[in-house]
TIKEMAR-987456 format. One record per residue (C-alpha): residue number from 1; x, y, z. Coordinates in steps of 0.001 Angstrom, whole numbers, plus 500000, padded with zeros to 6 digits. Layout:
N
{seq = NUM; c1 = X; c2 = Y; c3 = Z}
...
END
This chain:
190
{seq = 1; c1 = 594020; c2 = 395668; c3 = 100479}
{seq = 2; c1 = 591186; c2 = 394430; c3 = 098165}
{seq = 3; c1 = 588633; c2 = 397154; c3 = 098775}
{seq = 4; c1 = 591583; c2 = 399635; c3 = 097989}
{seq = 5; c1 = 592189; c2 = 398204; c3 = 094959}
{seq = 6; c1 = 588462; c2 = 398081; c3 = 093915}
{seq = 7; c1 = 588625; c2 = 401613; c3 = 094781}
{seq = 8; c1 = 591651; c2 = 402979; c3 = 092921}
{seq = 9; c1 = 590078; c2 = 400582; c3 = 089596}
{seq = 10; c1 = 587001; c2 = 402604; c3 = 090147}
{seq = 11; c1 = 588391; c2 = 406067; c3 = 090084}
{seq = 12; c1 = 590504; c2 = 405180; c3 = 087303}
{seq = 13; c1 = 587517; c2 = 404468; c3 = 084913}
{seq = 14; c1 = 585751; c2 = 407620; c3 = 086601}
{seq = 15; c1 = 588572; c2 = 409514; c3 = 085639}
{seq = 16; c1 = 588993; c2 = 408134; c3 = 082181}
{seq = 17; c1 = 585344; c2 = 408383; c3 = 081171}
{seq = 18; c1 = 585981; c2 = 411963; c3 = 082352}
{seq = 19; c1 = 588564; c2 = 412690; c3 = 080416}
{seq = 20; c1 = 586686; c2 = 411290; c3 = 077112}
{seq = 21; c1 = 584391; c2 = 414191; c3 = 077375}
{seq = 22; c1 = 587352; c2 = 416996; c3 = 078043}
{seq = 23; c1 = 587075; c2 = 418984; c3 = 074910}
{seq = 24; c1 = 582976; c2 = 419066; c3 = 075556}
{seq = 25; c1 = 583492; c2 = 420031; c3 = 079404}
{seq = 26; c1 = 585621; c2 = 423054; c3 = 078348}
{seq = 27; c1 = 583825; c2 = 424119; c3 = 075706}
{seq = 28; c1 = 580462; c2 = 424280; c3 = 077812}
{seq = 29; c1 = 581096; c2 = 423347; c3 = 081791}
{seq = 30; c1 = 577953; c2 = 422963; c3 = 082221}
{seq = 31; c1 = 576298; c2 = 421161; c3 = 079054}
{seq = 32; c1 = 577120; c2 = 417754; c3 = 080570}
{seq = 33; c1 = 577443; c2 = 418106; c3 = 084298}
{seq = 34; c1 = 574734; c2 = 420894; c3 = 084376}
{seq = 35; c1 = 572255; c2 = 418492; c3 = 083985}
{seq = 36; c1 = 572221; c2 = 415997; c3 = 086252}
{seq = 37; c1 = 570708; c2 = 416850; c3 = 089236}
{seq = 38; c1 = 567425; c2 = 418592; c3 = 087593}
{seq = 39; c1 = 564293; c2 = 417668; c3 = 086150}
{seq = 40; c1 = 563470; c2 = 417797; c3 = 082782}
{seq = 41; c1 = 559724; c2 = 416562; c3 = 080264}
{seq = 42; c1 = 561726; c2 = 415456; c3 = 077688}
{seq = 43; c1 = 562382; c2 = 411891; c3 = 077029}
{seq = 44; c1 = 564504; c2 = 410158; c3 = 079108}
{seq = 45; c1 = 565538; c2 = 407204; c3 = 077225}
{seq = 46; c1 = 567092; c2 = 407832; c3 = 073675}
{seq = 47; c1 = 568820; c2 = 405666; c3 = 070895}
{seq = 48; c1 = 572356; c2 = 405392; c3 = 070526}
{seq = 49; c1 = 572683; c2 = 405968; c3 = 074223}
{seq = 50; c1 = 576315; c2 = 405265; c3 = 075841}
{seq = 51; c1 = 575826; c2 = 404754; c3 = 079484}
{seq = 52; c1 = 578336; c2 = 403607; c3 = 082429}
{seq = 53; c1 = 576858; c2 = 401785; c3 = 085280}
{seq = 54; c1 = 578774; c2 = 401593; c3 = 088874}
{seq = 55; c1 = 576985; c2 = 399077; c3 = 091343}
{seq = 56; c1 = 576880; c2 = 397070; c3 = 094402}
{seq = 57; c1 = 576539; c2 = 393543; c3 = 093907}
{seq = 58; c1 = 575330; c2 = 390505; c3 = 095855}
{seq = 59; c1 = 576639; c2 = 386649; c3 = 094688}
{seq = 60; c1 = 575335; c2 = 383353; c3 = 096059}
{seq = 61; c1 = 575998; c2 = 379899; c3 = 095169}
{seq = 62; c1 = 572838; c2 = 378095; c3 = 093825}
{seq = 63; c1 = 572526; c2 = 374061; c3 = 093496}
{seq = 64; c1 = 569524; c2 = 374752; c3 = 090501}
{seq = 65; c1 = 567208; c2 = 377010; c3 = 089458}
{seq = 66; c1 = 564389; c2 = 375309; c3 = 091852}
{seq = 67; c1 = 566070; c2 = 376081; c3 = 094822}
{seq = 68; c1 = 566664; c2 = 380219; c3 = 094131}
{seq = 69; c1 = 564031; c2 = 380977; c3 = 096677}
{seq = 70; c1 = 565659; c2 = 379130; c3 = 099694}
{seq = 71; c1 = 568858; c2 = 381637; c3 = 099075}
{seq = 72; c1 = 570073; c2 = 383429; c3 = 102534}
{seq = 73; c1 = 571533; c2 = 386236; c3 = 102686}
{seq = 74; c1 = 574119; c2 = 385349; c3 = 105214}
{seq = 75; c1 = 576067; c2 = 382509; c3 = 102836}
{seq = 76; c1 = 576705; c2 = 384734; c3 = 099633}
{seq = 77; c1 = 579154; c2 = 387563; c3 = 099243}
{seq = 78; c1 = 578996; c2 = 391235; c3 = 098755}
{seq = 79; c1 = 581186; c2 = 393159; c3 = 096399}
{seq = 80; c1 = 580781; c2 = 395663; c3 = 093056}
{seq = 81; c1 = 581499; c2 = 396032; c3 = 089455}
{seq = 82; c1 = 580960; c2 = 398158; c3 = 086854}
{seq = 83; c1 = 579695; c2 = 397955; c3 = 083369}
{seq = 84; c1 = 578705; c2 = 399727; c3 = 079856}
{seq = 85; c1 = 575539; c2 = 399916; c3 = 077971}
{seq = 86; c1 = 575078; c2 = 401015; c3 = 074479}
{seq = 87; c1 = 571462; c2 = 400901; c3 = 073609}
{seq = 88; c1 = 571137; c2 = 401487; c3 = 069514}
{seq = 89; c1 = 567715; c2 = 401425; c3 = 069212}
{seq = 90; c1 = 564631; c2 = 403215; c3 = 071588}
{seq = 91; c1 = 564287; c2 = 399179; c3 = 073409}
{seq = 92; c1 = 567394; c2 = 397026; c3 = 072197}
{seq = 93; c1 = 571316; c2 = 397287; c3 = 073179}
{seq = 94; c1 = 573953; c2 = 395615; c3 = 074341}
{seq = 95; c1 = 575896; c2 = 395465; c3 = 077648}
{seq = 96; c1 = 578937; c2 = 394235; c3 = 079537}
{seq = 97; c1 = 579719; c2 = 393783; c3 = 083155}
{seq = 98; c1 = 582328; c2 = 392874; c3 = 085368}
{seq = 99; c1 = 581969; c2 = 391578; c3 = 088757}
{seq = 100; c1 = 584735; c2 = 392263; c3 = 091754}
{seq = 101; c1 = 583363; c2 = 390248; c3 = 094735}
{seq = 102; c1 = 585091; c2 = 390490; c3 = 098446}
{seq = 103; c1 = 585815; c2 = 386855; c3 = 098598}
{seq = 104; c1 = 589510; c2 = 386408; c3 = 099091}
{seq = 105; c1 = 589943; c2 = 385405; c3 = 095451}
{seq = 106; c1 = 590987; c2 = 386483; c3 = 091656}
{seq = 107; c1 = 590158; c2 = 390894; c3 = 091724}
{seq = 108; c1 = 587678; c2 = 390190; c3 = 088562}
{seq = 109; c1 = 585604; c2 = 387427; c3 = 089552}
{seq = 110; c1 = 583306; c2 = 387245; c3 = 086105}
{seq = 111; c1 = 582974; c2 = 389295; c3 = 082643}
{seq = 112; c1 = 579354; c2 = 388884; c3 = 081166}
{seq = 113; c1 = 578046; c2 = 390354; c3 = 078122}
{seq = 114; c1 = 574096; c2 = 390999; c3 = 077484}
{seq = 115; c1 = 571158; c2 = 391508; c3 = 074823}
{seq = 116; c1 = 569342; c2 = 393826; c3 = 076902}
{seq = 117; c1 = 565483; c2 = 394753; c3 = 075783}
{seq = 118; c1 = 563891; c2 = 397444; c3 = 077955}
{seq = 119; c1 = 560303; c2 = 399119; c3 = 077760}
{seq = 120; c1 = 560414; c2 = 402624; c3 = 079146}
{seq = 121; c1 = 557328; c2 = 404248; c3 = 080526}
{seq = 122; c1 = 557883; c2 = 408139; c3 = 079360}
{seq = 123; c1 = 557558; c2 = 410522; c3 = 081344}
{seq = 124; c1 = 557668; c2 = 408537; c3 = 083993}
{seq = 125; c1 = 561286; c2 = 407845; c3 = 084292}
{seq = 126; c1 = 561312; c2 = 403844; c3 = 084999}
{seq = 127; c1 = 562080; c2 = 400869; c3 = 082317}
{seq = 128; c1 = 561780; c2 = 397747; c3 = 083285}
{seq = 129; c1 = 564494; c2 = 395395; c3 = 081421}
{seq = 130; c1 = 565295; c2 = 392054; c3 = 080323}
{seq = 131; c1 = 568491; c2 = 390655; c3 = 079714}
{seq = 132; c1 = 570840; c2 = 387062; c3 = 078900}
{seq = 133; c1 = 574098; c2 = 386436; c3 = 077846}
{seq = 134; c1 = 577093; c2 = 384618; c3 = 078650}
{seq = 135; c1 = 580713; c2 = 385261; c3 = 079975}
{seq = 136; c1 = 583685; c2 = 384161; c3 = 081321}
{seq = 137; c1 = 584005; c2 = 383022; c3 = 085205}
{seq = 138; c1 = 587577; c2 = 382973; c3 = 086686}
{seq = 139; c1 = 586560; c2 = 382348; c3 = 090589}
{seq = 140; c1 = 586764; c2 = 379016; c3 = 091875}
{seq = 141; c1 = 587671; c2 = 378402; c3 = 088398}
{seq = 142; c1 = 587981; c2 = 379335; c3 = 084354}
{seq = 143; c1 = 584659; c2 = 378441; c3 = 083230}
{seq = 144; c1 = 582180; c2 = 379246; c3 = 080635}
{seq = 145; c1 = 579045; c2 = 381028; c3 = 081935}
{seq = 146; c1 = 574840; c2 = 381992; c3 = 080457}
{seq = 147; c1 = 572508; c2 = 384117; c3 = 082093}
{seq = 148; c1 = 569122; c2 = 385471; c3 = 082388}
{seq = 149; c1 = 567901; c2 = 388288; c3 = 084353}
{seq = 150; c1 = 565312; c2 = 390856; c3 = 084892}
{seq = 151; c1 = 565521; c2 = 394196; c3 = 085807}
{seq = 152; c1 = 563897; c2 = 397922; c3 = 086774}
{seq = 153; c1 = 565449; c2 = 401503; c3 = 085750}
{seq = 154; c1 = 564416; c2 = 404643; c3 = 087529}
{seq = 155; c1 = 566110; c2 = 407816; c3 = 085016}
{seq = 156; c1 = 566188; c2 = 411337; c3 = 087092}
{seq = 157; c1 = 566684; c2 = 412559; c3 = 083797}
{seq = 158; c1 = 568417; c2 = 412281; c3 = 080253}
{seq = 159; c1 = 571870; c2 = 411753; c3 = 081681}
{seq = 160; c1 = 570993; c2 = 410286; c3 = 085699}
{seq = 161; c1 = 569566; c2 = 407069; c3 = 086660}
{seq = 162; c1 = 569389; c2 = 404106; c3 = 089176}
{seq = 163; c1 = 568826; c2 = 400426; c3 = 088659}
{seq = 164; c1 = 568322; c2 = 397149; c3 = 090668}
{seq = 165; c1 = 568287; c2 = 393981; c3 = 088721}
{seq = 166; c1 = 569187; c2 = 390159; c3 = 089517}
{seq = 167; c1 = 569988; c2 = 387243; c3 = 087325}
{seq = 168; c1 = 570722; c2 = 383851; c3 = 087660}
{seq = 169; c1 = 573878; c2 = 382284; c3 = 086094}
{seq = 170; c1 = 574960; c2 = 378632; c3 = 085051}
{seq = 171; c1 = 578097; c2 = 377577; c3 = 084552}
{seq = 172; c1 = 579626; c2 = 374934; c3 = 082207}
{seq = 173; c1 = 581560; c2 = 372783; c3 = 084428}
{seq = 174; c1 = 580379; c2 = 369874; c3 = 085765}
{seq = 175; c1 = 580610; c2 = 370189; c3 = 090267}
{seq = 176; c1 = 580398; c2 = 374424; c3 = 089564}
{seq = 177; c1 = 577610; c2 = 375689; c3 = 091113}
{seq = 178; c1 = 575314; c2 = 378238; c3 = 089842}
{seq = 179; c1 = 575087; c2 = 381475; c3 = 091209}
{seq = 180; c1 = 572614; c2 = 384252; c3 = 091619}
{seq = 181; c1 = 573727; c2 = 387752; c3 = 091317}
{seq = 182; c1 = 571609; c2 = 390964; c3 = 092120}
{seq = 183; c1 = 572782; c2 = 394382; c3 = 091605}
{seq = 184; c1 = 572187; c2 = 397767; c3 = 092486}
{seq = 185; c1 = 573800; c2 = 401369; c3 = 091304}
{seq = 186; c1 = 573524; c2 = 404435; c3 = 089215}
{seq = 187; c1 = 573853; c2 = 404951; c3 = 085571}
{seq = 188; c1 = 575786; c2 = 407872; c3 = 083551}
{seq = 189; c1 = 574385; c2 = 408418; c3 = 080213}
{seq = 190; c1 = 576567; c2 = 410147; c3 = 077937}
END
């Protein structure tokens, strides 16, 4: 029942993003579409760049920072999200996230929001990326959350990308643990 409903949230923001662009699709069908799948010299990263990120995501429960390395894989839980980036300069933006783990519990599991400061390598397509912020957790409870995280960006081109990136987040309640969340996807730049 879950993954259905992670599903049909999905397509709904698919379809909505889609629609955004409607009067752009019909005027050229293939000025935004046409270009995703090719290669192109120009520069891949750009200012006032709108993107939407879809992604798998990995959570595990952390007791502190020191112990991040002794994380196994077999005690956290997989799940997705999506998220928007709007990057107003070349380097500097600002992003937001939610988080929809498959752990039994509330559908939206955490909302974070970002500073993100990333240092593209042109023409080579990859950025690596920085990024804190803070957020709202609602799974085991309502809690305040910060992070910090780090983070690599592969574009295909202007509009087509992939990322990977993991942070670790601390939470305001005392007997919350901290988690660790890494993330994979692709990003739509519009």
């Amino acid at each position: 029942m879950k993954r259905n409903q992670i599903m049909m949230f999905t397509a709904a923001l698919l379809l909505t993003a889609g629609t955004a662009r409607a009067v752009h699709v019909w005027e050229d069908p293939q000025g935004w579409w046409g270009g995703h799948f090719t290669y192109v010299e120009t520069d891949k990263y750009t200012a006032n760049e709108l993107s939407f990120d879809a992604f798998g995501s990995y959570v595990a429960g952390e007791r502190h920072l020191g112990n991040l390395f002794d994380t196994n894989i077999r005690h956290g839980t997989w799940g997705g999200g999506v998220g928007l980036n709007y990057f107003f300069t070349h380097e500097l933006g600002l992003g937001t996230d939610i988080n929809i783990p498959d752990n039994g519990g509330n559908f939206i599991d955490q909302v974070e929001g970002s500073l993100i400061a990333r240092w593209p390598f042109e023409p080579s397509g990859f950025a690596p990326y920085i990024f804190g912020g803070g957020g709202r957790a609602t799974q085991p409870v309502w809690e305040w959350t910060g992070h910090l995280g780090v983070g690599l960006e592969y574009r295909f081109n202007p509009v087509t990308g992939i990322f990977v990136d993991g942070r670790y987040v601390w939470h305001d309640k005392e007997g919350s643990s901290d988690r660790l969340l890494l993330r994979a996807g692709f990003r739509l730049v519009f």
